[in-house]
N, C-alpha and C positions, 0 to 999 in steps of 0.2 A: 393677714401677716404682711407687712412693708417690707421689701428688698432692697429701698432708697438707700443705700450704703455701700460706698466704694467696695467695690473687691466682695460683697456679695452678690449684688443684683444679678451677673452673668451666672451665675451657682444655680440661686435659683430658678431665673429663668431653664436650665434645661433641667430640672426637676432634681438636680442634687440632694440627698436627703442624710448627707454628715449633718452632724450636730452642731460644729460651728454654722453649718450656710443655714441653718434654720432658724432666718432671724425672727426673732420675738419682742416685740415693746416688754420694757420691763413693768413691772406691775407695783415694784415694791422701790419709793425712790424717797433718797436722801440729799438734803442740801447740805453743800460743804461749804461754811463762809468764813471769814478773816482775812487777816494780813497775808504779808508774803507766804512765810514758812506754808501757810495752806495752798495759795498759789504752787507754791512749788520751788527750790531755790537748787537742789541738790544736784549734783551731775548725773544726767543719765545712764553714765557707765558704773556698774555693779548693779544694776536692779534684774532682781530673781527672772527666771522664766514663773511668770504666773499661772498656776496650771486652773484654774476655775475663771480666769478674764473672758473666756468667749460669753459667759452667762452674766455680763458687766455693758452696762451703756454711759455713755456722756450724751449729755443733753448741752447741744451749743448754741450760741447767743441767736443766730439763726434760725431756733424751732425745732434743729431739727435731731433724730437721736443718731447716736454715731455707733461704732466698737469703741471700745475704751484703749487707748494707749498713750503712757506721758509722751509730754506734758500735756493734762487734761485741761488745763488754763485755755480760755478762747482770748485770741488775740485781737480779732476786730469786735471792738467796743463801738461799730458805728447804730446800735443799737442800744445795745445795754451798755454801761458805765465798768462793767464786773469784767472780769480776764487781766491779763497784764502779758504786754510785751516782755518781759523776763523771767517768764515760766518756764521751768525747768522739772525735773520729777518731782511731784507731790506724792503727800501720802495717802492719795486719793486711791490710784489704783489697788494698794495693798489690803486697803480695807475694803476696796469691792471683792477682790478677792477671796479675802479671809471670810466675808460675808456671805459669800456664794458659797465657799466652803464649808460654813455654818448652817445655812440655809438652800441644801439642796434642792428643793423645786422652785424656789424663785430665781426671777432673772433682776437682778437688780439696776437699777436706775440712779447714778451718780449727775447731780445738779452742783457742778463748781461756782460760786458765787462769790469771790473771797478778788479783794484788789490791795497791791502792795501797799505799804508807807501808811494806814486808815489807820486813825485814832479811831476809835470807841464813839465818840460825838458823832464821826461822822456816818455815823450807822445809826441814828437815831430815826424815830418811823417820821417818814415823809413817805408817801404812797407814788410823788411824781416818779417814773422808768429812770428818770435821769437822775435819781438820789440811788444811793448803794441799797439803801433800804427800799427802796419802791421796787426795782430791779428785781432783786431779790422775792421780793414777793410775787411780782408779775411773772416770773419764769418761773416759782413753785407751784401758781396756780395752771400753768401752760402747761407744766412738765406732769404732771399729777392730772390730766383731763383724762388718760385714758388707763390712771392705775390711781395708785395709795401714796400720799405722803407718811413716809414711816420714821421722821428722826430729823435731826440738825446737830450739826457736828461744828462747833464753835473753838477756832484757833486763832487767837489775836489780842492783842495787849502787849507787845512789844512799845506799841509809840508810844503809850499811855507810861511807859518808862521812863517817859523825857522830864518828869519833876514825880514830888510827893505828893502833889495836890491831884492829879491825874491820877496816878497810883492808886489813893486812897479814898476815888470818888467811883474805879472803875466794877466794885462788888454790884454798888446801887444800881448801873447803867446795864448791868451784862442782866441782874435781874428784870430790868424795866425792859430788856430788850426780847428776853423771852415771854414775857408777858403778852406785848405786842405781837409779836409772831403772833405766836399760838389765836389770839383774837381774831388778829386777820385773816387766819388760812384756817378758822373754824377750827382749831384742832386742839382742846383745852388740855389735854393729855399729851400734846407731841413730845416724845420722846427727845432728852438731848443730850449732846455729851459735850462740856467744858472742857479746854484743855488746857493745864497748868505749864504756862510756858518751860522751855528747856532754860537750862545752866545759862549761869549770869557769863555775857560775854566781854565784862568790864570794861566798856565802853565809856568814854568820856561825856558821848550827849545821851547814854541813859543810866542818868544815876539811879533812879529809883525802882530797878530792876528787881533787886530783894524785896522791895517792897510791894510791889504790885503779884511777884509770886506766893509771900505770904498772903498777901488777902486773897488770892485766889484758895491757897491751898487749905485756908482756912475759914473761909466764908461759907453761912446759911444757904443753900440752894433750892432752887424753885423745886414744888414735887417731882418728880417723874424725870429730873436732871441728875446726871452722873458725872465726875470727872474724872480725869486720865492726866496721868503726871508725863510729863515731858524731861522733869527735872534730871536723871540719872540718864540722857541719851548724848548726846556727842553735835557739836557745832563745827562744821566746815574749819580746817586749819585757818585760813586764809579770811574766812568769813565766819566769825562766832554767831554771831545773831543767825544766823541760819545753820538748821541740822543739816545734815549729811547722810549721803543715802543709805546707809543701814539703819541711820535710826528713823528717816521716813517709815521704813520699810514698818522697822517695830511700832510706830506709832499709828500707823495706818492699821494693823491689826490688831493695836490695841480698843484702838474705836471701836471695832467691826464683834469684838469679842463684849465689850462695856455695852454697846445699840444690842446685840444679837440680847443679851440678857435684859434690856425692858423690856421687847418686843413678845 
């Protein structure tokens, strides 16, 4: 058992035996990747007390496992390419939660992977650290050495809004991209969950907003992939293209309820 973590290690060290200071590597870990909104955009004020986070880990660009609290976004990319300087609360933590809530004996393992402004293209497999996609796999294969990769939660297709022709090409590439995953991390079965972007936020440089969410919400999906609508949740006053933190909130346990039922 590791006590490398702020604000535990002194616990341990004198034999503390609460149930937060006993920390445990989680066993059970999921990759979160996309655009912003998965980053994280929402203000950190109004997010719940989480009552199942102490059973919640982030894995940072680092190596190394943390406690989980937003923003789960790592900021230094002088490693990995993945995190973003404008992380703000994700739906990250709500679905660790809801998850641990679901899955009482597990401690589970959140892998944030997700960088703002990424079309689709540019997540396509390149296995170099310095591509989104090699990153991404190198920190699942790190983060997964001493448990189970259990799922990938897939939120982005915002930029892919910026024409039709992006739009209408991004069903083929989100297929082609699970495909790949699962190849590379050995895992023909991994469980996923698409997320049908939120409410169009009429925006002048994404006109093809409606259309990229219809062929989300209506495309073929790879076996063992599930999606979750975003469409009926609520976009920042100020900032449409990004949700707001109650519907993080809801959309974070909507994953964690969608994953909990392949699993």
């Amino acid at each position: 058992m590791s006590c490398a973590v702020s604000g535990l290690a002194g616990l341990c060290s004198l034999g503390f035996k609460g149930a937060v200071a006993q920390w445990e590597s989680p066993r059970e870990i999921f990759l979160l990747a996309g655009q912003s909104n998965m980053s994280g955009r929402a203000p950190l004020a109004g997010l719940p007390a989480f009552r199942h986070i102490d059973r919640v880990r982030t894995y940072r660009n680092s190596g190394e496992w943390t406690s989980t609290a937003e923003p789960i976004d790592d900021r230094d990319r002088s490693v990995y390419p993945v995190g973003d300087d404008d992380a703000s609360a994700s739906p990250g933590s709500a679905f660790g939660d809801r998850l641990a809530e679901l899955r009482p004996n597990a401690v589970i393992g959140l892998v944030p992977c997700a960088r703002g402004a990424t079309g689709i293209d540019q997540w396509a497999r390149n296995l170099s650290t310095s591509a989104l996609y090699g990153a991404m796999i190198a920190r699942a294969r790190a983060a997964a050495s001493d448990g189970e990769l259990k799922g990938l939660i897939w939120f982005q297709g915002e930029s892919d809004a910026a024409n039709a022709t992006l739009a209408n090409a991004w069903p083929g590439k989100f297929n082609r991209l699970v495909a790949d995953v699962r190849s590379d991390l050995r895992h023909a079965r991994l469980p996923v969950v698409m997320t049908v972007l939120g409410p169009d936020p009429n925006r002048s440089d994404f006109p093809a907003w409606p259309i990229i969410v219809e062929r989300q919400r209506t495309m073929a999906l790879p076996d063992n992939c599930v999606r979750v609508s975003a469409q009926d949740l609520a976009g920042q006053p100020n900032d449409p293209i990004h949700l707001d933190t109650p519907s993080i909130v809801t959309l974070g346990r909507r994953w964690a309820e969608a994953l909990h039922a392949l699993l």
